[in-house]
PDB file as gemmi writes it, atoms N, CA and C in Angstrom:
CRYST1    1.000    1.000    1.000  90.00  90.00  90.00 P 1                      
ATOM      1  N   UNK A   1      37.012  43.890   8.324  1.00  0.00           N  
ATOM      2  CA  UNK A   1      37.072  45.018   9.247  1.00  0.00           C  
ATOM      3  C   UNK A   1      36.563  44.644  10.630  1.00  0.00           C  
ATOM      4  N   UNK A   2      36.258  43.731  10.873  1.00  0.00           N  
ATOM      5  CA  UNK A   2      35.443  43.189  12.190  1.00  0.00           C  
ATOM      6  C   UNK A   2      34.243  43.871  12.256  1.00  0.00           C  
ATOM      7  N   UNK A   3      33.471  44.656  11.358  1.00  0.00           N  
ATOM      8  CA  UNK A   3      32.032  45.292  11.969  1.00  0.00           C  
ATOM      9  C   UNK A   3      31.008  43.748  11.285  1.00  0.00           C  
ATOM     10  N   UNK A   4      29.515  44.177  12.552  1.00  0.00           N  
ATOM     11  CA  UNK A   4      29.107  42.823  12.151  1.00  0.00           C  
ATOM     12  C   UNK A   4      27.253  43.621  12.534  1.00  0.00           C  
ATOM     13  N   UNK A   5      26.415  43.493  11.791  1.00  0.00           N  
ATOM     14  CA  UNK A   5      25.165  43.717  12.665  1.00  0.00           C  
ATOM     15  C   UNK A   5      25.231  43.406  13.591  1.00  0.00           C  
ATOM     16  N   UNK A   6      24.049  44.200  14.212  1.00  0.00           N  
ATOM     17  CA  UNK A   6      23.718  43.600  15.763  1.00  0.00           C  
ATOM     18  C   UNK A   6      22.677  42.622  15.939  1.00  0.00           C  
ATOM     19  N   UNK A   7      22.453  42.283  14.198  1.00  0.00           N  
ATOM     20  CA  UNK A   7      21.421  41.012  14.322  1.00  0.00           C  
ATOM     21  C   UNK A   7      21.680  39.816  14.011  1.00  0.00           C  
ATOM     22  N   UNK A   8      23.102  39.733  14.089  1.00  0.00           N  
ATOM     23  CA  UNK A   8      24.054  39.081  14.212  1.00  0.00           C  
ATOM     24  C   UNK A   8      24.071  38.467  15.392  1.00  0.00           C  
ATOM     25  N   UNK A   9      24.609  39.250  16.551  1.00  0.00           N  
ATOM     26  CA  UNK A   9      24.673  38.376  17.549  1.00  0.00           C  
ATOM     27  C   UNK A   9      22.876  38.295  18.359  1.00  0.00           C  
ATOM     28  N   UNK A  10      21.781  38.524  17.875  1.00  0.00           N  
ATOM     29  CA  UNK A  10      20.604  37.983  18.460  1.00  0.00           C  
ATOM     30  C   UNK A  10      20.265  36.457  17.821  1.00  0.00           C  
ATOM     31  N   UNK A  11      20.928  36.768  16.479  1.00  0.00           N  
ATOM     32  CA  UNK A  11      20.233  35.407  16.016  1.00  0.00           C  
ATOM     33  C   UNK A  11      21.201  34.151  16.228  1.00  0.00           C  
ATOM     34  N   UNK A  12      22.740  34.299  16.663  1.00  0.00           N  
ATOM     35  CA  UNK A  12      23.257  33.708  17.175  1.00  0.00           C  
ATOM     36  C   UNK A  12      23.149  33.126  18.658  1.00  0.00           C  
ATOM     37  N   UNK A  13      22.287  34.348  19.158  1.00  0.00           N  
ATOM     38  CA  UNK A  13      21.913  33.447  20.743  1.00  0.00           C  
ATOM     39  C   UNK A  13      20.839  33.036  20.810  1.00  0.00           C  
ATOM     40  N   UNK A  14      19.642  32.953  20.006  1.00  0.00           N  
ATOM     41  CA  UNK A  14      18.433  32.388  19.432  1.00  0.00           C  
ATOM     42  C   UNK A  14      18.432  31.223  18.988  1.00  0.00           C  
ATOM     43  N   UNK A  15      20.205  30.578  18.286  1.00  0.00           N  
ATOM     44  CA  UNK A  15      19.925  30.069  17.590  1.00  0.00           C  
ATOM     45  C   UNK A  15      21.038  29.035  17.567  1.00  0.00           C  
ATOM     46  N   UNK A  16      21.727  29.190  18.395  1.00  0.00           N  
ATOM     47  CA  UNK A  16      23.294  28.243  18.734  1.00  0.00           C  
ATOM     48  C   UNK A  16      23.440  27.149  19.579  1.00  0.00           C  
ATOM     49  N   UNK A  17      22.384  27.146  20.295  1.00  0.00           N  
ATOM     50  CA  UNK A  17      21.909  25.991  20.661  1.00  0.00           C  
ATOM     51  C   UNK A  17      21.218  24.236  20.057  1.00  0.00           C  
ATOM     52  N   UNK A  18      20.799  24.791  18.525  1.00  0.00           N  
ATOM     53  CA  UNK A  18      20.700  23.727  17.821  1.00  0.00           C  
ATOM     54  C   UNK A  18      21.659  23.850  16.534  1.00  0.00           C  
ATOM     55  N   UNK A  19      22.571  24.201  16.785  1.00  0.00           N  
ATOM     56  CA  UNK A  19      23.404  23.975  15.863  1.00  0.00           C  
ATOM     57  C   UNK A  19      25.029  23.555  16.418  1.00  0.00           C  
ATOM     58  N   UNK A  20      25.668  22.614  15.571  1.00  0.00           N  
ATOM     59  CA  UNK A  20      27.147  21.788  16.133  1.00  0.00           C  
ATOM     60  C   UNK A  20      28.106  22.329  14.869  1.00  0.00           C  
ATOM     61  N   UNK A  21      28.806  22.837  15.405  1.00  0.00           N  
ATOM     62  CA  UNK A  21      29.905  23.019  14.280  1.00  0.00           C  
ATOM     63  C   UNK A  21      31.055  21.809  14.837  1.00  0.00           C  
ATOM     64  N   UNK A  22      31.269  21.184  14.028  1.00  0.00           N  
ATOM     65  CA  UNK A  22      32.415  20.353  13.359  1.00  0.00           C  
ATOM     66  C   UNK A  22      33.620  21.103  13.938  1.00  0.00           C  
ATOM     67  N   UNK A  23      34.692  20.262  14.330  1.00  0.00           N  
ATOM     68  CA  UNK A  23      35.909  21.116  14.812  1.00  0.00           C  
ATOM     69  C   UNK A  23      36.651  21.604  13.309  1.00  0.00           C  
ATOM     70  N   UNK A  24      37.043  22.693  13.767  1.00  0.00           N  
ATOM     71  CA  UNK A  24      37.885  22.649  12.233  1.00  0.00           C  
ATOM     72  C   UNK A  24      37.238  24.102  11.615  1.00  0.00           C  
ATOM     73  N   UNK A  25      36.019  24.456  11.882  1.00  0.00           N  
ATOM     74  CA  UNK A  25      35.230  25.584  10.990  1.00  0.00           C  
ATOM     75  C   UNK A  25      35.843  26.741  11.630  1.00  0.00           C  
ATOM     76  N   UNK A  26      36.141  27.614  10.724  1.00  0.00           N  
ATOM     77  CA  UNK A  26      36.699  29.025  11.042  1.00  0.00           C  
ATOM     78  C   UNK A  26      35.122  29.471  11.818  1.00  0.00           C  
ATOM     79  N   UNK A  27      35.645  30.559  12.495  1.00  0.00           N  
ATOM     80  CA  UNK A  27      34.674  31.607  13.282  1.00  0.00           C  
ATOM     81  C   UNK A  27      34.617  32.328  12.889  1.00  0.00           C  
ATOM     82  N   UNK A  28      34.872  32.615  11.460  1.00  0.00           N  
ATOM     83  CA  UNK A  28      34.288  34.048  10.875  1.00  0.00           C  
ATOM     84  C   UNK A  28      33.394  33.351  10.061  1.00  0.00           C  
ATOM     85  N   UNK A  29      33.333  31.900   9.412  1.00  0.00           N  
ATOM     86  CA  UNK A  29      32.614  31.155   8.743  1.00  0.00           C  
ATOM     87  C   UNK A  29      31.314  31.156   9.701  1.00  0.00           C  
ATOM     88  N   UNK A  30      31.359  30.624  11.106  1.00  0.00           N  
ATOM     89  CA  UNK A  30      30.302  30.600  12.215  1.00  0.00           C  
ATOM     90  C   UNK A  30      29.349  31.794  12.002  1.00  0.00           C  
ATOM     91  N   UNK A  31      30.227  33.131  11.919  1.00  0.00           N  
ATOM     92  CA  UNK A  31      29.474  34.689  12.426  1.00  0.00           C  
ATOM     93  C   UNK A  31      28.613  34.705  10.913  1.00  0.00           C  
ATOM     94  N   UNK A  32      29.346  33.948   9.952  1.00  0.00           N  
ATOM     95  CA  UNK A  32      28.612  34.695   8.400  1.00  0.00           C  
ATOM     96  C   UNK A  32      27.160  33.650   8.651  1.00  0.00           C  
ATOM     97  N   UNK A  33      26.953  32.231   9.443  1.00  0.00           N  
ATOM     98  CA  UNK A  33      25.923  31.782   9.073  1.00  0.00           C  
ATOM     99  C   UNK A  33      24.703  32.260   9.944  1.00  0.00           C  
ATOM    100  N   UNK A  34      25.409  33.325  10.812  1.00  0.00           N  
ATOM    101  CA  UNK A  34      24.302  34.156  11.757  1.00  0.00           C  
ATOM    102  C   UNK A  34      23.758  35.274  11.455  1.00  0.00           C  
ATOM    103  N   UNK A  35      24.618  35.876  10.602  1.00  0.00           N  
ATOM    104  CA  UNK A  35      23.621  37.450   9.677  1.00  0.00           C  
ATOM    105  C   UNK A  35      22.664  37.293   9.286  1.00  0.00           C  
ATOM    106  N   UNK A  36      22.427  38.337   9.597  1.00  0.00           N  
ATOM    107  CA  UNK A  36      20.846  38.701   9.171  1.00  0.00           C  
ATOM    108  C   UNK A  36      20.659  39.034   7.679  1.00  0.00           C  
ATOM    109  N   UNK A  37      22.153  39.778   7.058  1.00  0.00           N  
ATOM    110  CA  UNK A  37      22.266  40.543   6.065  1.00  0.00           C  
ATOM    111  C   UNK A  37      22.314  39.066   5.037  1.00  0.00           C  
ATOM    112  N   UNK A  38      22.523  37.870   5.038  1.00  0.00           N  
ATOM    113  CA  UNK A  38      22.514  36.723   4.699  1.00  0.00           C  
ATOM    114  C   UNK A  38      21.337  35.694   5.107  1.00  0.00           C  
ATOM    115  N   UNK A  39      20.507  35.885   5.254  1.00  0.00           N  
ATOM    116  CA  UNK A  39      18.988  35.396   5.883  1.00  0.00           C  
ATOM    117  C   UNK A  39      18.129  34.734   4.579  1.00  0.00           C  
ATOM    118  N   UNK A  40      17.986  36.010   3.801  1.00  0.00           N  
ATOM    119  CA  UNK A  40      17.183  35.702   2.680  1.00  0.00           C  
ATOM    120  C   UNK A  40      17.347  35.104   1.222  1.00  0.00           C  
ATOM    121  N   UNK A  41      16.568  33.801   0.606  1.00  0.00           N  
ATOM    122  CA  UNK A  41      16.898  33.732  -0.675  1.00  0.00           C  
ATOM    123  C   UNK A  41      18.224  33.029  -1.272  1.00  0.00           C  
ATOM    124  N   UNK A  42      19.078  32.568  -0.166  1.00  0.00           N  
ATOM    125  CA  UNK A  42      20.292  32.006  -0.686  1.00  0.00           C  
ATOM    126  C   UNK A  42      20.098  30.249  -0.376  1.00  0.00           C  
ATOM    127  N   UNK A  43      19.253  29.932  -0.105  1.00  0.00           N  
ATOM    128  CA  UNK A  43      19.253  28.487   0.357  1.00  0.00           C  
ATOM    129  C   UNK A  43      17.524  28.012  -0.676  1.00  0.00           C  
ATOM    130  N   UNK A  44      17.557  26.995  -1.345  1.00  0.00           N  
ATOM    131  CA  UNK A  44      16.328  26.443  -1.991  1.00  0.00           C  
ATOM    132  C   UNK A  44      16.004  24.563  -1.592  1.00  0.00           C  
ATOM    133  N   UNK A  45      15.325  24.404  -1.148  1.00  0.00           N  
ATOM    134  CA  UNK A  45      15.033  22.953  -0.616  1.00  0.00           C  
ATOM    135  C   UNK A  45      14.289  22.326  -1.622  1.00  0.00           C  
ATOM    136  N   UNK A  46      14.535  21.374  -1.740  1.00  0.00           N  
ATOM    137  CA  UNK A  46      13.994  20.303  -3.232  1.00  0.00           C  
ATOM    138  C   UNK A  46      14.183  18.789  -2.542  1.00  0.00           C  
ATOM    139  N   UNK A  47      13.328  18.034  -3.132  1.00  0.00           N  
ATOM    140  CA  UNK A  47      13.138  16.502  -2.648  1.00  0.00           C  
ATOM    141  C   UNK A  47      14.952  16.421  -3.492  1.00  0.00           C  
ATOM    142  N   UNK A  48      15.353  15.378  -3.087  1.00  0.00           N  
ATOM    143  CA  UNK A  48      16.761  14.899  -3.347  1.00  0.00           C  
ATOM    144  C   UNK A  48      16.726  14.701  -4.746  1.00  0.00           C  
ATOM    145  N   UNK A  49      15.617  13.955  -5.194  1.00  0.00           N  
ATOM    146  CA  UNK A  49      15.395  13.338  -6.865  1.00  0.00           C  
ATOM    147  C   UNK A  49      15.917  14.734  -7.957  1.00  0.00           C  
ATOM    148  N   UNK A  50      15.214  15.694  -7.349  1.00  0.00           N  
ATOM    149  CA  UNK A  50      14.812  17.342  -7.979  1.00  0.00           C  
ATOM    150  C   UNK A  50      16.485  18.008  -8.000  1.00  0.00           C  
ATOM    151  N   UNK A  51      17.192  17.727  -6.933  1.00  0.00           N  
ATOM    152  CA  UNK A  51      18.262  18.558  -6.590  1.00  0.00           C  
ATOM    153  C   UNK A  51      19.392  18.712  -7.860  1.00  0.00           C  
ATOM    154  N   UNK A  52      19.627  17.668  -8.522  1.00  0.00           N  
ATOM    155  CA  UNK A  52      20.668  17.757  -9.693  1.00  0.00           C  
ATOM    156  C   UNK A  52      20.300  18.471 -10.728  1.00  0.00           C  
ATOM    157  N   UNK A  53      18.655  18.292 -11.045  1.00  0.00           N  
ATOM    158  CA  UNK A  53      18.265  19.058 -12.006  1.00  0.00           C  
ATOM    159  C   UNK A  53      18.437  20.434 -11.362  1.00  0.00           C  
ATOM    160  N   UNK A  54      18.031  20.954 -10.354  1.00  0.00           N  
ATOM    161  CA  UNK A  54      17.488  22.490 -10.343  1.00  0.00           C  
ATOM    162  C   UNK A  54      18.717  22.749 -10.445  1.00  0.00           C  
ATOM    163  N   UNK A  55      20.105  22.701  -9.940  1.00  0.00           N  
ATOM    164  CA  UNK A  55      21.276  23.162  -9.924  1.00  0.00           C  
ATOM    165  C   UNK A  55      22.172  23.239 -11.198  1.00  0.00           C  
ATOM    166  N   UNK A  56      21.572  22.435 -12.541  1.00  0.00           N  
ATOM    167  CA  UNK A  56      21.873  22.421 -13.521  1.00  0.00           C  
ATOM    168  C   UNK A  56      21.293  23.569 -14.076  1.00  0.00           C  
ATOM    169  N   UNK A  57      19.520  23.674 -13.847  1.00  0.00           N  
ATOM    170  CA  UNK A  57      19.490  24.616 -14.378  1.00  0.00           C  
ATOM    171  C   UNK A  57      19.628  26.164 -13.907  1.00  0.00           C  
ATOM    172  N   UNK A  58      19.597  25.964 -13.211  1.00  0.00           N  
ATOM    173  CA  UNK A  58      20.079  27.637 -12.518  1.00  0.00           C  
ATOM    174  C   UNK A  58      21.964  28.153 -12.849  1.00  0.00           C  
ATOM    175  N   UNK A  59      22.609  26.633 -12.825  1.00  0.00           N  
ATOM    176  CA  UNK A  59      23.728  26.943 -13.436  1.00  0.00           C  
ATOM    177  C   UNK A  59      23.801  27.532 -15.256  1.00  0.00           C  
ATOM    178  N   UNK A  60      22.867  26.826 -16.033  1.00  0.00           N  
ATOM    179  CA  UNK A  60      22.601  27.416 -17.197  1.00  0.00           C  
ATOM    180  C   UNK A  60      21.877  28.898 -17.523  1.00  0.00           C  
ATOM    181  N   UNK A  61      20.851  29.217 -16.163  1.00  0.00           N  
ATOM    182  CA  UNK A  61      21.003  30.497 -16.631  1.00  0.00           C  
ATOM    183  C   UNK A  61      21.323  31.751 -15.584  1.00  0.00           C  
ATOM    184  N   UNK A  62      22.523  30.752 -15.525  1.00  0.00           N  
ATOM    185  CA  UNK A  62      23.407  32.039 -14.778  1.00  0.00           C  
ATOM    186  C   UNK A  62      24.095  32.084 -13.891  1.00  0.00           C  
ATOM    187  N   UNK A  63      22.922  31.157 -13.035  1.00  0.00           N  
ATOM    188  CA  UNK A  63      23.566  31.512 -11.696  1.00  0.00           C  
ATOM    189  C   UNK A  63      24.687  30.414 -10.721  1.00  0.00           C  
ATOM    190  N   UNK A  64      25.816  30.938 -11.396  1.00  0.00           N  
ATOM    191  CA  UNK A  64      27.200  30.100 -11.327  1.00  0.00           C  
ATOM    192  C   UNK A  64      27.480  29.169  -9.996  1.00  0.00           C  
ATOM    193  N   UNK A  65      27.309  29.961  -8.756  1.00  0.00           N  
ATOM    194  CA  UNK A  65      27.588  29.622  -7.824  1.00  0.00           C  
ATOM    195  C   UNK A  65      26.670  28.539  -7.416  1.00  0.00           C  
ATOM    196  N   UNK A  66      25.692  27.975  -7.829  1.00  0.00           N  
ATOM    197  CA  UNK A  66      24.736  27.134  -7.478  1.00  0.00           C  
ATOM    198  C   UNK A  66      24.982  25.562  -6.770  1.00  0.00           C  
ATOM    199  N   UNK A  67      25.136  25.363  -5.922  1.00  0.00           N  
ATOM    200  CA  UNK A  67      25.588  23.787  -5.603  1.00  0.00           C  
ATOM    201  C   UNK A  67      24.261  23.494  -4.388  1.00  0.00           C  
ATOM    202  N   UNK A  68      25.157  22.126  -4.382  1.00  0.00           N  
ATOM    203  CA  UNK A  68      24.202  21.358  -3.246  1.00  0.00           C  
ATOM    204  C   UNK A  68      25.255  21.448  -1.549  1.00  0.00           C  
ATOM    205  N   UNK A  69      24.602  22.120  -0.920  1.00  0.00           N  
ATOM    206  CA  UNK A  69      25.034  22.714   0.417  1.00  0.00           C  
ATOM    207  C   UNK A  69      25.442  21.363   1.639  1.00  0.00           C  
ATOM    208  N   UNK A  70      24.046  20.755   1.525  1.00  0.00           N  
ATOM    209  CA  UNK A  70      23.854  19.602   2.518  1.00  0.00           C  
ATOM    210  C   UNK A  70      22.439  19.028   2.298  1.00  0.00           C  
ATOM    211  N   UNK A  71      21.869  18.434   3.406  1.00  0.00           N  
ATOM    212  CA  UNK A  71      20.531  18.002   3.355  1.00  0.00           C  
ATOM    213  C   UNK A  71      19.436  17.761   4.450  1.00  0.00           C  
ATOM    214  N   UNK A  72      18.572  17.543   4.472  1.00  0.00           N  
ATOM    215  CA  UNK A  72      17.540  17.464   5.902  1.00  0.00           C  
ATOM    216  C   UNK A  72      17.738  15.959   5.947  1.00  0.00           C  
ATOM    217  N   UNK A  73      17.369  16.173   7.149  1.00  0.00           N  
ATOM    218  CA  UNK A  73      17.760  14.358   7.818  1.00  0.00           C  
ATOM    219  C   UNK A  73      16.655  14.133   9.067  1.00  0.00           C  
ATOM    220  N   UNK A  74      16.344  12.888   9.126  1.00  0.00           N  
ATOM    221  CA  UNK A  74      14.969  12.937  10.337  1.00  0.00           C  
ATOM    222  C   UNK A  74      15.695  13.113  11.626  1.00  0.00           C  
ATOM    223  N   UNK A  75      16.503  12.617  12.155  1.00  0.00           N  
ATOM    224  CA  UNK A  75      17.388  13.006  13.284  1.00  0.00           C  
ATOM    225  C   UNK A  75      18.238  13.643  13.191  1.00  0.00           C  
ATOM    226  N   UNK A  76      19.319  13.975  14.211  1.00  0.00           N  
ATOM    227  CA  UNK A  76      18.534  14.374  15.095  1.00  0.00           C  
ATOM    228  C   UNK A  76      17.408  15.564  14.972  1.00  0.00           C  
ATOM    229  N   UNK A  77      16.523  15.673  15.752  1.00  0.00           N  
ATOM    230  CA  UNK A  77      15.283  16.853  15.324  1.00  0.00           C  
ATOM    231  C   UNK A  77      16.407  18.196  15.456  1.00  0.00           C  
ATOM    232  N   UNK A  78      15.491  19.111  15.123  1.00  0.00           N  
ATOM    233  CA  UNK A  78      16.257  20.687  15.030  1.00  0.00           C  
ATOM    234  C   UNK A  78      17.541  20.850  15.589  1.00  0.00           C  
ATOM    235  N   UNK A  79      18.204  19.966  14.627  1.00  0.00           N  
ATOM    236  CA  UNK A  79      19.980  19.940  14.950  1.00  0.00           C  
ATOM    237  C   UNK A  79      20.686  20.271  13.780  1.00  0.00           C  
ATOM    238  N   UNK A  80      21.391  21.365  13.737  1.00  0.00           N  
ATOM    239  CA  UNK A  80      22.025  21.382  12.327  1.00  0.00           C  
ATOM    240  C   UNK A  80      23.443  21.185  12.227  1.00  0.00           C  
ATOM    241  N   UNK A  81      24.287  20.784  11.493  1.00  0.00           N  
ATOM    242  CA  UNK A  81      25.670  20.508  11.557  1.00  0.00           C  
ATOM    243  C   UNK A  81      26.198  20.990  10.779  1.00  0.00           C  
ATOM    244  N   UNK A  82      27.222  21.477  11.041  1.00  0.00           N  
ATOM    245  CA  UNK A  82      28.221  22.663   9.997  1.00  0.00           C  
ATOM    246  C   UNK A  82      29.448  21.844   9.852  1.00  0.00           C  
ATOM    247  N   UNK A  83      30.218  21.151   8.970  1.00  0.00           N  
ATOM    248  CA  UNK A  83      31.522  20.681   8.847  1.00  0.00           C  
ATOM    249  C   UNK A  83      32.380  21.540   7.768  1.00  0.00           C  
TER     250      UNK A  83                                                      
END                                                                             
């Protein structure tokens, strides 16, 4: 429907400056990683060793959608990349 919070576009101008999207990414993909209504609880950070297990088990009890997203990297500093 095109409606979007309006905390949507604050945290997009807060926050678009350290982040590179990859050519190629839809812009409705862009607007969903700026909600607010999407903020909480969907992302879990684990040393790399940890990552296969936790996703196994959260896939066993239940929770289907579970994968590995991407990862932290020492460079560049507070740069995030979307492909």
């Amino acid at each position: 429907m095109g409606m979007m919070p309006g905390g949507t576009f604050k945290n997009k101008a807060f926050r678009l400056g350290m982040i590179e999207f990859l050519s190629g990414v839809d812009p409705l993909i862009q607007d969903i990683l700026f909600d607010p209504q999407t903020s909480g609880g969907l992302m879990i950070c684990v040393k790399r060793e940890q990552a296969d297990a936790l996703v196994s088990k959260l896939i066993d009890e239940g929770v289907a959608a579970s994968k590995i997203i991407g990862e932290v990297i020492s460079v560049p500093e507070e740069k995030i990349f979307v492909e």
